[in-house]
Structures are given as structure tokens and as C-alpha cells.
N, C-alpha and C positions, 0 to 999 in steps of 0.2 A: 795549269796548262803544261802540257808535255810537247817535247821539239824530237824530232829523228834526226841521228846520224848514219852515214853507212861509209864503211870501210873494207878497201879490200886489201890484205897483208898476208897474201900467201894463205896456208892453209886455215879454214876459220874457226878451229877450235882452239890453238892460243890465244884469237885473238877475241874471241866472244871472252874467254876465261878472265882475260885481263882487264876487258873494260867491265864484269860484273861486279867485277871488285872494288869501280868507283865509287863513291858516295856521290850520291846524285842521279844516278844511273836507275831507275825502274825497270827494264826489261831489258832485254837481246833477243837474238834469233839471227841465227845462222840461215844463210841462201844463195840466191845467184842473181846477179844483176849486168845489165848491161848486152846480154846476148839477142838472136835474134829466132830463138825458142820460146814457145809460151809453155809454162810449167815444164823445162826440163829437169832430169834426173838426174841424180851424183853421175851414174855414170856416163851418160850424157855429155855432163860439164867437163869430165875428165877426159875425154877422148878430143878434146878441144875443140869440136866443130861447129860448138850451139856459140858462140866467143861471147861467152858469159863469163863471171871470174864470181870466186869463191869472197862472198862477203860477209860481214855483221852489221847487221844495223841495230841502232841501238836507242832507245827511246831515252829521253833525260828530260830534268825538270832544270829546267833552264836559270830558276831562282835557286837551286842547290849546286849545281855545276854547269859552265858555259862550256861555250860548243869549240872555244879555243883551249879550254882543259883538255878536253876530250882529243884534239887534234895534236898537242903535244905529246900525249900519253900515245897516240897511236903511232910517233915517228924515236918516240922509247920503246916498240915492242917488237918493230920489226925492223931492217934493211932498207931503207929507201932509195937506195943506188943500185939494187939487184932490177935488173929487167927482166919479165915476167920470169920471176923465180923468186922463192927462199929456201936457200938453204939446200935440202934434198928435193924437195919439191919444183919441176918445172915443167913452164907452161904458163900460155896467156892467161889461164885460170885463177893464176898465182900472182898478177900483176901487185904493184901496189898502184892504188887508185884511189879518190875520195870521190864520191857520189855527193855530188853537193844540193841542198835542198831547197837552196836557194841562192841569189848572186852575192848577197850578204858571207854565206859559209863558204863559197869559192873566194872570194875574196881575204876570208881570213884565211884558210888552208894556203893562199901566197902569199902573206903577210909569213906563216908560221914556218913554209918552206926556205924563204930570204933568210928568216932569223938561223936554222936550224942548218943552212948547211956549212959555216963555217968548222961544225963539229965530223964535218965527213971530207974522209980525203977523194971521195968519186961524186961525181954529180949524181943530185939526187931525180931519180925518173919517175917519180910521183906523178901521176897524171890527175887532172881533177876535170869531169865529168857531172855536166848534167844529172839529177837524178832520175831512173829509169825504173820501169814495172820490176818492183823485189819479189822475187817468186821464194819462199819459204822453201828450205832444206829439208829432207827427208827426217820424220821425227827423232829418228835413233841419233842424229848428228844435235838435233838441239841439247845443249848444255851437256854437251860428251864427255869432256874433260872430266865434271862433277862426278857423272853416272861412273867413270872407269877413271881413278885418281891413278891406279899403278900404272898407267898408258901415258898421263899427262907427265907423270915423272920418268917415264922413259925414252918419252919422244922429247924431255928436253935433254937428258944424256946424250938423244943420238942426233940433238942439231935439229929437231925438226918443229 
């Protein structure tokens, strides 16, 4: 039996990259959640008016990785204290956010926020969110990083 998670942490090709790497982890797919468009488009999302935010959701097999790994791993990948932004990227699109799947995984995402921000000197603005209709990304964005590794290594040079 497989469980979803969805995350939003700024732009979502770091962020799909980094959780494909878990063990435990079966799928991704990069999209838009939370907005009040039915299937919008990148550009769409990026002009900020659909206020959907760029997410990954991520499929796992709950008896190889829980869903509290997975929420760790995502407050290691990105900025939790940036509001709607990372980095070069801003905008509500870019929020960090956790789409919770249930009251169980909201619950842990504030369990894992208490623990986690001792390590940050700004409060952390993690917002955690109902989960809403995930409208899948435009194909060229799934698994981007993979398809174009010189981009992946260049957009972490440049912070992004």
C-alpha cells in the first residue's frame, strides 16, 4: 500500500530531485496545488494570480519510509523561514507549505516544525494545509533536473 505526500519548497525541481533519491519513495511528479484554477499552466502559476504554489508530491511505501522521514528531509532541502520565496525565486508560488493528507500528517509536520526550529535563527513560516485538487505540471517539468543534469548543477551555483 502506497501513502502521498505533497510539498511546496520554492521551485519544484530541487525539490522533486531530492526526494527521488529517498529509499522508500516510488514516484513524484511535480505540480500546482492549492490555487483556485482548474488545470493551470506554468505560466499561469507564475504570473501569481491562479495562487497555486509550485509543488511535489510524492508517493511512498510507508513500510520502507514514513511520512516523518520524508518531512524532515523536506525542512533539509529548502528555507523554512523565507516567505513566499527561495532564494532567487519569489512569489506566493514559491511558498513553503505542506499539503497535508490527512490530520495524522498535519500533525506530524507540527511535531517536526517544534523540533526543527531550534536550528533556525528566523521563525519558521511553514504553513501546513489541507490537501487540495494536485493538478500535474507540464510534462517537460517532470523529472527536469534528471533530463538536464548541467541545469541542475548550475541552478545550485547560482542559489537557486
Amino acid at each position: 500500500m502506497t501513502e502521498k505526500a505533497t510539498f511546496g519548497a520554492g521551485c519544484f525541481w530541487q525539490v522533486e530531485a531530492a526526494f527521488r533519491e529517498m529509499p522508500g519513495v516510488i514516484d513524484t511528479a511535480v505540480g500546482y496545488e492549492g490555487g483556485h484554477v482548474d488545470n493551470p499552466t506554468y505560466e499561469q502559476v507564475c504570473s501569481g494570480t491562479t495562487g497555486h504554489t509550485e509543488v511535489c508530491e510524492v508517493t511512498f511505501d510507508p513500510e520502507q519510509v514514513g511520512f516523518e522521514a520524508l518531512v524532515e528531509k523536506y525542512f533539509e532541502i529548502h528555507d523554512p523561514t523565507q516567505l513566499n520565496r527561495q532564494g532567487p525565486d519569489v512569489g506566493f508560488q514559491y511558498r513553503s507549505v505542506v499539503f497535508a493528507h490527512s490530520d495524522e500528517q498535519a500533525e506530524t509536520v507540527r511535531k517536526v516544525i517544534e523540533r526543527a526550529q531550534p536550528r533556525f535563527r528566523q521563525p519558521i513560516v511553514t504553513e501546513i494545509e489541507p490537501a487540495a485538487p494536485f493538478w500535474r505540471a507540464e510534462e517537460y517539468h517532470q523529472c527536469y533536473l534528471e533530463k538536464r543534469p548541467a541545469h541542475g548543477l548550475l541552478g545550485m551555483l547560482l542559489g537557486r
